[in-house]
Short mmCIF file of the C-alpha atoms (twelve columns), coordinates in Angstrom:
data_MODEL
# 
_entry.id   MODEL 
# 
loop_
_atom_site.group_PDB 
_atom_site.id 
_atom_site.type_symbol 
_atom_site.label_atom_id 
_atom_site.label_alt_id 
_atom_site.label_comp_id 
_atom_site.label_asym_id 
_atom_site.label_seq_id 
_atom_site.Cartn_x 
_atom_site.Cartn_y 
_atom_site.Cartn_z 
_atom_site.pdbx_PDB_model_num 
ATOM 1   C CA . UNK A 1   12.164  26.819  -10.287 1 
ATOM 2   C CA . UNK A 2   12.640  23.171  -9.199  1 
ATOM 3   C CA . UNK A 3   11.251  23.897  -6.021  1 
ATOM 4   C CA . UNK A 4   7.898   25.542  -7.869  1 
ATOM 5   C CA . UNK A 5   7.977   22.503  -10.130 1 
ATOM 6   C CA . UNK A 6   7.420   19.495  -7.315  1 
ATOM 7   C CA . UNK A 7   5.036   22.308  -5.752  1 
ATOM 8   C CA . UNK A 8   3.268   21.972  -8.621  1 
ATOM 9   C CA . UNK A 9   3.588   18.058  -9.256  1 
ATOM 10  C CA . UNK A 10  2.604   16.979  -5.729  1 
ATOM 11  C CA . UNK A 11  -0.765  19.396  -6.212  1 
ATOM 12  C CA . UNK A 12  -1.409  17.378  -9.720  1 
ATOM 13  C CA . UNK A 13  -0.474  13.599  -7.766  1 
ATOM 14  C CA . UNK A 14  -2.986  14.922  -4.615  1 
ATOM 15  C CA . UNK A 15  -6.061  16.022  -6.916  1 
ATOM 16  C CA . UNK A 16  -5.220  12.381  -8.982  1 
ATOM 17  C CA . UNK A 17  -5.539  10.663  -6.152  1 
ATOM 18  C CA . UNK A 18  -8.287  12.460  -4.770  1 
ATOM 19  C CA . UNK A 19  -9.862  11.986  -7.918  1 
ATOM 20  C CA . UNK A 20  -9.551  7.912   -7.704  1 
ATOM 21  C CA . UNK A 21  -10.526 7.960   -4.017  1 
ATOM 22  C CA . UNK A 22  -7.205  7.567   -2.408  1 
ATOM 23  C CA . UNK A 23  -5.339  9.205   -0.052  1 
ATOM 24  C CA . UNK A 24  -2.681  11.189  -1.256  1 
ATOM 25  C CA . UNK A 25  -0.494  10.276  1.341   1 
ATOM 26  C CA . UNK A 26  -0.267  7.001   -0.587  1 
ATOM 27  C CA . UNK A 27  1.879   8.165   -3.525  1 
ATOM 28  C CA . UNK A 28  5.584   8.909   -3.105  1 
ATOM 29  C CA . UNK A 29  7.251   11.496  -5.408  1 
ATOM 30  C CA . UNK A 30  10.683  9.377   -6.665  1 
ATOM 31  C CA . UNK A 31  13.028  12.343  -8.443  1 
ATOM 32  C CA . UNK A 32  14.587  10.828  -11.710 1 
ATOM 33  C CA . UNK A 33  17.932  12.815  -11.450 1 
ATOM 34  C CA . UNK A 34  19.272  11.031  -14.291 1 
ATOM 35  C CA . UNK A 35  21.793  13.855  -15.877 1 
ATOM 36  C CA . UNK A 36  21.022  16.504  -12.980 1 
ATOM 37  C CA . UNK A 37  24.611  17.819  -10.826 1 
ATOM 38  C CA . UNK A 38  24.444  17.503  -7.608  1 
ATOM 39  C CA . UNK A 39  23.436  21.320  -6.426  1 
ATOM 40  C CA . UNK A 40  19.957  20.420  -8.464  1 
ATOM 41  C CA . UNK A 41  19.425  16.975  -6.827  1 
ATOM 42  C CA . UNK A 42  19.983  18.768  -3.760  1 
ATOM 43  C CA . UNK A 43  17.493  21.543  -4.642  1 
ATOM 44  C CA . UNK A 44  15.014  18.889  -5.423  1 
ATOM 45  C CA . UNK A 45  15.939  16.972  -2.044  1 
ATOM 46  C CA . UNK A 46  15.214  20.717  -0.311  1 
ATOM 47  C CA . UNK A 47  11.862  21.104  -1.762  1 
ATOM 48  C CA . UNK A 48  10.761  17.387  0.075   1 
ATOM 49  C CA . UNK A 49  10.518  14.726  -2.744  1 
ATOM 50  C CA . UNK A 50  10.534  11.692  -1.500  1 
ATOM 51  C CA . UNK A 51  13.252  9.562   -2.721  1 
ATOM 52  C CA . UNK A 52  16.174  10.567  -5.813  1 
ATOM 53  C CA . UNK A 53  16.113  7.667   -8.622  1 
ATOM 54  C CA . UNK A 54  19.450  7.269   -10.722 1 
ATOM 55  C CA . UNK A 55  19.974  5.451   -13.806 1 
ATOM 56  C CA . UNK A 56  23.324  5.526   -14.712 1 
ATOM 57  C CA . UNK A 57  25.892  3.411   -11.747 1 
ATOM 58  C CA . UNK A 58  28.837  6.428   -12.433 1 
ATOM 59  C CA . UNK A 59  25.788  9.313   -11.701 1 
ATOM 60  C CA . UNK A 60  25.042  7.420   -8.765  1 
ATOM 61  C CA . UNK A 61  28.521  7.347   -7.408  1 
ATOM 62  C CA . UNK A 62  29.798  10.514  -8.068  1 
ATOM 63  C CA . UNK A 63  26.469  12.343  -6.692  1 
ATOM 64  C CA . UNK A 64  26.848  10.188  -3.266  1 
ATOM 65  C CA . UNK A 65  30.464  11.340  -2.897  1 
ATOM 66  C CA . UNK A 66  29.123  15.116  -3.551  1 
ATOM 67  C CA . UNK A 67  26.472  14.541  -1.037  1 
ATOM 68  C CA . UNK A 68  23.371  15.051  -3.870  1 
ATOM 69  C CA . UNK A 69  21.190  12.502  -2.004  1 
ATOM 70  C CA . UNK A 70  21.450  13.208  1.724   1 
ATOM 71  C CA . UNK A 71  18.229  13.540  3.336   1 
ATOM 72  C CA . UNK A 72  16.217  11.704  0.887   1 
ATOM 73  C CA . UNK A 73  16.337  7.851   0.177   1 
ATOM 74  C CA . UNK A 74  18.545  6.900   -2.964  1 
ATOM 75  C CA . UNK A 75  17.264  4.088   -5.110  1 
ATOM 76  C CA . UNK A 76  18.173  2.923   -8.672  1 
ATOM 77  C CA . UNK A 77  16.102  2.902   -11.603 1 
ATOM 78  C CA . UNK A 78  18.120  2.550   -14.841 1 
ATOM 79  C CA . UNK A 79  19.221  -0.883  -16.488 1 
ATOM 80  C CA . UNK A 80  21.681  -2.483  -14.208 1 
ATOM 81  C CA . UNK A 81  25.105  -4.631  -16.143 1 
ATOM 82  C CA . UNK A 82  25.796  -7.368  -13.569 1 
ATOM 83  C CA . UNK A 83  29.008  -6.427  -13.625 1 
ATOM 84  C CA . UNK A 84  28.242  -2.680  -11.705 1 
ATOM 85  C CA . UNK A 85  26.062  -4.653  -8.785  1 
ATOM 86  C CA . UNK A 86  28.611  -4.172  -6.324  1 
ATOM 87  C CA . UNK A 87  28.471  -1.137  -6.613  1 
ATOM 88  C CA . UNK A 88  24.557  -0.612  -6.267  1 
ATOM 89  C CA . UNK A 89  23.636  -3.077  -3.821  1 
ATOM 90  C CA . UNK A 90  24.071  -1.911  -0.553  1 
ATOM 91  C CA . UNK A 91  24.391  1.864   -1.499  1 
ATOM 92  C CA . UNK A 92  20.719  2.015   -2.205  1 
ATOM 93  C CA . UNK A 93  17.558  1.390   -1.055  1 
ATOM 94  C CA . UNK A 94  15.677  0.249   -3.423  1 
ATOM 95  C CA . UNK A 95  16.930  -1.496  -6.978  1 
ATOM 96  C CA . UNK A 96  13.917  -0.975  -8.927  1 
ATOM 97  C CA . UNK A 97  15.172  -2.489  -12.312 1 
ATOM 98  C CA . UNK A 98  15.514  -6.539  -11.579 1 
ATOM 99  C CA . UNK A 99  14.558  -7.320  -15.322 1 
ATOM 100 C CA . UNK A 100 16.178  -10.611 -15.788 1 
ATOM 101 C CA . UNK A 101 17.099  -13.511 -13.972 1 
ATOM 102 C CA . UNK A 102 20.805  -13.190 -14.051 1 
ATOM 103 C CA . UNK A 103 20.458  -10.099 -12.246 1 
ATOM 104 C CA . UNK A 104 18.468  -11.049 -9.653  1 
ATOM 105 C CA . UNK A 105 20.930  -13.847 -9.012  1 
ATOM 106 C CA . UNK A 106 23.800  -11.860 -8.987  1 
ATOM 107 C CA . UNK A 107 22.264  -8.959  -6.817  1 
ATOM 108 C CA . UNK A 108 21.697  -12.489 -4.448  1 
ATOM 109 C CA . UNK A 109 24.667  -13.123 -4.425  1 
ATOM 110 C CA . UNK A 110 26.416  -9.639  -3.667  1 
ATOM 111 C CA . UNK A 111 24.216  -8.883  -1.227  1 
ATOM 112 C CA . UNK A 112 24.774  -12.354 0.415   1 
ATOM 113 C CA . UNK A 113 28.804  -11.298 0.378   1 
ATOM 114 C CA . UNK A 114 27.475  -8.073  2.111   1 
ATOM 115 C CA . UNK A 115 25.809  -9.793  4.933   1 
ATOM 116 C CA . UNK A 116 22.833  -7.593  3.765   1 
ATOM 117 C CA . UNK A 117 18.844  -7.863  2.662   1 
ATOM 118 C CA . UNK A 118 19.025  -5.583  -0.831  1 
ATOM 119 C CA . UNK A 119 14.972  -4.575  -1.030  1 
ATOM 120 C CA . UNK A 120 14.043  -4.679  -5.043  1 
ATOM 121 C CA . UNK A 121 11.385  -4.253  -7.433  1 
ATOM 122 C CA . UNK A 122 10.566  -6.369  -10.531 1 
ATOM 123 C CA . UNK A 123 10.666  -4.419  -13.666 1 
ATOM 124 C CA . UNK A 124 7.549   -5.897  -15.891 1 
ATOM 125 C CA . UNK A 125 7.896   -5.456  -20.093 1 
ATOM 126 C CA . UNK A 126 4.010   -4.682  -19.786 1 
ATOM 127 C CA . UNK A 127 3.641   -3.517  -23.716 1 
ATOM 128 C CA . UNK A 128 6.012   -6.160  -24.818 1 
ATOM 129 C CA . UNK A 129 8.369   -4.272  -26.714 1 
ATOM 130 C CA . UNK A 130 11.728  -5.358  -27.657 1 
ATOM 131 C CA . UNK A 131 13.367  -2.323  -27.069 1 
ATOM 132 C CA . UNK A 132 12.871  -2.327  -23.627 1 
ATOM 133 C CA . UNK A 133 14.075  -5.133  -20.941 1 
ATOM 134 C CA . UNK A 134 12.095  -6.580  -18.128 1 
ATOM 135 C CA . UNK A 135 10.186  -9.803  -17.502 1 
ATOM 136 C CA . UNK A 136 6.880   -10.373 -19.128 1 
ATOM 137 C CA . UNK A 137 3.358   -10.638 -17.849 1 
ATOM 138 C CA . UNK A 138 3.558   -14.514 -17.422 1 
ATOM 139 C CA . UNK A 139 7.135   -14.673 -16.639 1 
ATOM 140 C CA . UNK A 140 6.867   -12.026 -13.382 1 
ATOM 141 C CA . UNK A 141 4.547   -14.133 -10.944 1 
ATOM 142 C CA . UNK A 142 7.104   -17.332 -11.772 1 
ATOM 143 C CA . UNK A 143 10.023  -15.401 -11.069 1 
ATOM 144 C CA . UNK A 144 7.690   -13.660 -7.567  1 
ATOM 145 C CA . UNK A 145 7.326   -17.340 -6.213  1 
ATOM 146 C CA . UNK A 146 11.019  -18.394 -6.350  1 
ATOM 147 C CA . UNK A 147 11.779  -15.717 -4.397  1 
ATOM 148 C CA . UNK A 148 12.370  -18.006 -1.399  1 
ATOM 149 C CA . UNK A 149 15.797  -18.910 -3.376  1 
ATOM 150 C CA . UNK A 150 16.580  -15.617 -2.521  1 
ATOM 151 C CA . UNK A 151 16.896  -14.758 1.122   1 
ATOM 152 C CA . UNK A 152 19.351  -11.790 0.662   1 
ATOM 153 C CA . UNK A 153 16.850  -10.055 -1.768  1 
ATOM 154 C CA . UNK A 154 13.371  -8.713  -0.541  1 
ATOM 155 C CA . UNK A 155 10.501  -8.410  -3.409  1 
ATOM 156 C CA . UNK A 156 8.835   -5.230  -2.628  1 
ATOM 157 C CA . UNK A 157 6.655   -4.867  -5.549  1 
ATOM 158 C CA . UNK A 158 6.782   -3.708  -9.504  1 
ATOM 159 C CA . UNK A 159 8.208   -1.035  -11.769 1 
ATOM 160 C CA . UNK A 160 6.630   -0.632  -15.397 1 
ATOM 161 C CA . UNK A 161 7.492   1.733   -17.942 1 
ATOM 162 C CA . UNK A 162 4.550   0.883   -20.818 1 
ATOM 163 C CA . UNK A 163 4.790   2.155   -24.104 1 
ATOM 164 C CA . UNK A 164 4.844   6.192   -25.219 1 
ATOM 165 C CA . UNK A 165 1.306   6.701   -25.500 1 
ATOM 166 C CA . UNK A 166 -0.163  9.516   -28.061 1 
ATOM 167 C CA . UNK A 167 -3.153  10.352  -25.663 1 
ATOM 168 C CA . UNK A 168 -4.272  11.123  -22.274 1 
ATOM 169 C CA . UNK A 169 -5.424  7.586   -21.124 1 
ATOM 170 C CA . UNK A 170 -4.018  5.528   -23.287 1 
ATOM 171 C CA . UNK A 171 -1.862  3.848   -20.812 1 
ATOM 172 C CA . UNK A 172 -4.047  3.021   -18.271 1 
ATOM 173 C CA . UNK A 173 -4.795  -0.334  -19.500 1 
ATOM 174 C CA . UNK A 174 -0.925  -1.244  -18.906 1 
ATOM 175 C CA . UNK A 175 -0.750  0.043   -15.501 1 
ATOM 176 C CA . UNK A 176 -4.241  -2.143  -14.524 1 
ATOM 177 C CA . UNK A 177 -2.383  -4.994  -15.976 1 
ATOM 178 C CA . UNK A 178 0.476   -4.224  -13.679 1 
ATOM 179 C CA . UNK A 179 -1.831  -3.976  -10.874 1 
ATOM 180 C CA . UNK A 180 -3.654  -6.923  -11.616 1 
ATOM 181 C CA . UNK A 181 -0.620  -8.959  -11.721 1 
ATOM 182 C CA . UNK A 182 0.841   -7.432  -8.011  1 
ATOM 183 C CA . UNK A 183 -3.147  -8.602  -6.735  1 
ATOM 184 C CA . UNK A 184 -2.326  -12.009 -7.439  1 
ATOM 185 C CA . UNK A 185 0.883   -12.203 -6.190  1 
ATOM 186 C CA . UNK A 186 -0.075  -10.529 -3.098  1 
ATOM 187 C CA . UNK A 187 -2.922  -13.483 -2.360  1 
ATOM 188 C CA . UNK A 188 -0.538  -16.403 -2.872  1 
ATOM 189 C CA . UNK A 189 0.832   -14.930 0.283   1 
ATOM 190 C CA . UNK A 190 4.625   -16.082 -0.385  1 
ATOM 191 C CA . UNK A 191 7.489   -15.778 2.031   1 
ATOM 192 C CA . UNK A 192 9.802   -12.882 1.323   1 
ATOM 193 C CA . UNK A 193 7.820   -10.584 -0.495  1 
ATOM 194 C CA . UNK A 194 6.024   -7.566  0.549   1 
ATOM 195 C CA . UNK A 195 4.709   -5.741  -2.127  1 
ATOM 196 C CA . UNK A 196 3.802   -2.652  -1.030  1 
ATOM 197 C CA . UNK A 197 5.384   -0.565  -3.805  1 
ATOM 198 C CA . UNK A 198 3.885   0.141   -7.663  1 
ATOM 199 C CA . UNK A 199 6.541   2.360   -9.217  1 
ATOM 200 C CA . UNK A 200 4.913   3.113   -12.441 1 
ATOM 201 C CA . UNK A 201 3.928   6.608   -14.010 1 
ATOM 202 C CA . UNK A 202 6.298   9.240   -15.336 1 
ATOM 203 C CA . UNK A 203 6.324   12.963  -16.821 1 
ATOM 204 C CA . UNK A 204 3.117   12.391  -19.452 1 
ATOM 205 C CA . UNK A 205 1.079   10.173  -17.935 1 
ATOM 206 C CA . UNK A 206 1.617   9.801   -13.491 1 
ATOM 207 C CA . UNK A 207 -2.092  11.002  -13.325 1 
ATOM 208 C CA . UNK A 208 -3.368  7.691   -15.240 1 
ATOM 209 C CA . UNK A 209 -0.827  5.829   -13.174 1 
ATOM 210 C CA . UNK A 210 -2.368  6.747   -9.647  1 
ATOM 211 C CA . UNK A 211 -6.253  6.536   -11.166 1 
ATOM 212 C CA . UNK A 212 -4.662  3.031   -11.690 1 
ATOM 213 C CA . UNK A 213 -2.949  2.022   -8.387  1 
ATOM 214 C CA . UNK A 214 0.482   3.401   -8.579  1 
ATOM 215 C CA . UNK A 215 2.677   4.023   -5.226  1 
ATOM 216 C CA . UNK A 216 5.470   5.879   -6.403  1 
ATOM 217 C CA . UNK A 217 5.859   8.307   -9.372  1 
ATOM 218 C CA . UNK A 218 9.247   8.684   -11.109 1 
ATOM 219 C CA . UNK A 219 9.279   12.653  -12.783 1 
ATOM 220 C CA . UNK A 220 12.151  13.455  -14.287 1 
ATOM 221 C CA . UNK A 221 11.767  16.457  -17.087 1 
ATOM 222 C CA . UNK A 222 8.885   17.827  -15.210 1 
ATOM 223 C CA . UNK A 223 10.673  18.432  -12.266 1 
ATOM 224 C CA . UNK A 224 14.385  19.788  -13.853 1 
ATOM 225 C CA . UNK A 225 12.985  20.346  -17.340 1 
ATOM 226 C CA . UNK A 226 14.443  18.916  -20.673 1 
ATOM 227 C CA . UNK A 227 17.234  17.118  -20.661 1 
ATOM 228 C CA . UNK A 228 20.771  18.013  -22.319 1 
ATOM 229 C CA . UNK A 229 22.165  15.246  -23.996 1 
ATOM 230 C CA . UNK A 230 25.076  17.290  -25.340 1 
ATOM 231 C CA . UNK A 231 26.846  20.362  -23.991 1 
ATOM 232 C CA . UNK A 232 30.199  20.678  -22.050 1 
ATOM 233 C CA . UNK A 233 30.531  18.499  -18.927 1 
ATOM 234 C CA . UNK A 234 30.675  20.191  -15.497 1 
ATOM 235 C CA . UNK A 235 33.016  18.926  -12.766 1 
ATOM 236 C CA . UNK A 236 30.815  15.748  -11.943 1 
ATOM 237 C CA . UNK A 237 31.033  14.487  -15.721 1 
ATOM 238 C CA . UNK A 238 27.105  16.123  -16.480 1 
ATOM 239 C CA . UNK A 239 26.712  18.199  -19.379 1 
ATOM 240 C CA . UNK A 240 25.773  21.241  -18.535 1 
# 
């Protein structure tokens, strides 16, 4: 079934693009294993996505001891405590969830100790909402041109998750804002940064995301279906 699921995704994310006038070759496929065992990350890994996202720091280290990731890129996309970065940078490659300054400093600094370049991703608050982290619209190009104060992190691009939209569409005017905002950092032309990556577009609306400019898609529930929030926990700590 997982396997006929991303079968079925990457045929939706290739007629999107296709639709917008990209090439679908553009758009990675980032599995959002968040509450998945191992055996199904692996399935997911079998059936070619192109890189496993994890939210939670104890997921993330109990699936890499169990193998769950290998042959597919590991990279984190949950809210990161400062006080877990050691055991995140380094282990992954790509930290998609920088939403604060402290962070960013301290994933500096760790990866500095490490003797290592951690590549990240600026998580933008697009829609503003206060239950949700992440730097604002005017606060993300600031925090994109100090990145020089950095040299042991490597800005690669954004992440946005906008608000739960009621209708087909109604997102795409957050994920053109997110675009809009990676144009102008990418014409300042600033040392350190890259931004090649748009990580925005999940489950309900990935289709609006690449009309809109979006690199990587993060599908969770449409790839291992609904979540279990309760149940009994297997041998990795997952309910079942």
């Amino acid at each position: 079934m997982i396997a006929e699921n991303i079968a079925s995704i990457r045929a939706r994310m290739d007629e999107a693009a296709r639709r917008a006038g990209r090439d679908p070759k553009e758009i990675l496929l980032c599995a959002a294993t968040k509450m998945n065992d191992a055996a199904r990350v692996r399935e997911a890994v079998a059936a070619g996505v192109d890189c496993c996202g994890e939210n939670r720091v104890q997921e993330l280290v109990q699936k890499s001891a169990a193998h769950a990731y290998d042959g597919a890129p590991v990279h984190f996309i949950g809210h990161l405590q400062t006080n877990k970065v050691k055991q995140v940078v380094g282990k992954v490659e790509l930290i998609q969830s920088v939403d604060r300054l402290p962070l960013l400093q301290c994933i500096e600094k760790e990866a500095a100790r490490q003797g290592v370049v951690q590549d990240i991703l600026l998580e933008v608050n697009v829609g503003g909402e206060e239950s949700k982290s992440g730097f604002t619209p005017e606060q993300t190009p600031l925090i994109a041109a100090e990145m020089d104060a950095f040299p042991h992190c490597r800005l690669r691009g954004l992440m946005a998750i906008p608000p739960v939209s009621k209708n087909s569409g109604d997102n795409r005017r957050f994920f053109a804002e997110i675009q809009r905002i990676a144009v102008d950092i990418i014409a300042k032309k600033q040392h350190n940064i890259r931004m090649d990556i748009l990580s925005m577009g999940m489950t309900d609306d990935f289709e609006d995301a690449i009309a809109c400019g979006s690199t990587m898609v993060r599908v969770g529930t449409a790839i291992f279906g609904a979540r279990n929030y309760g149940g009994t926990p297997d041998a990795t700590g997952l309910p079942k």
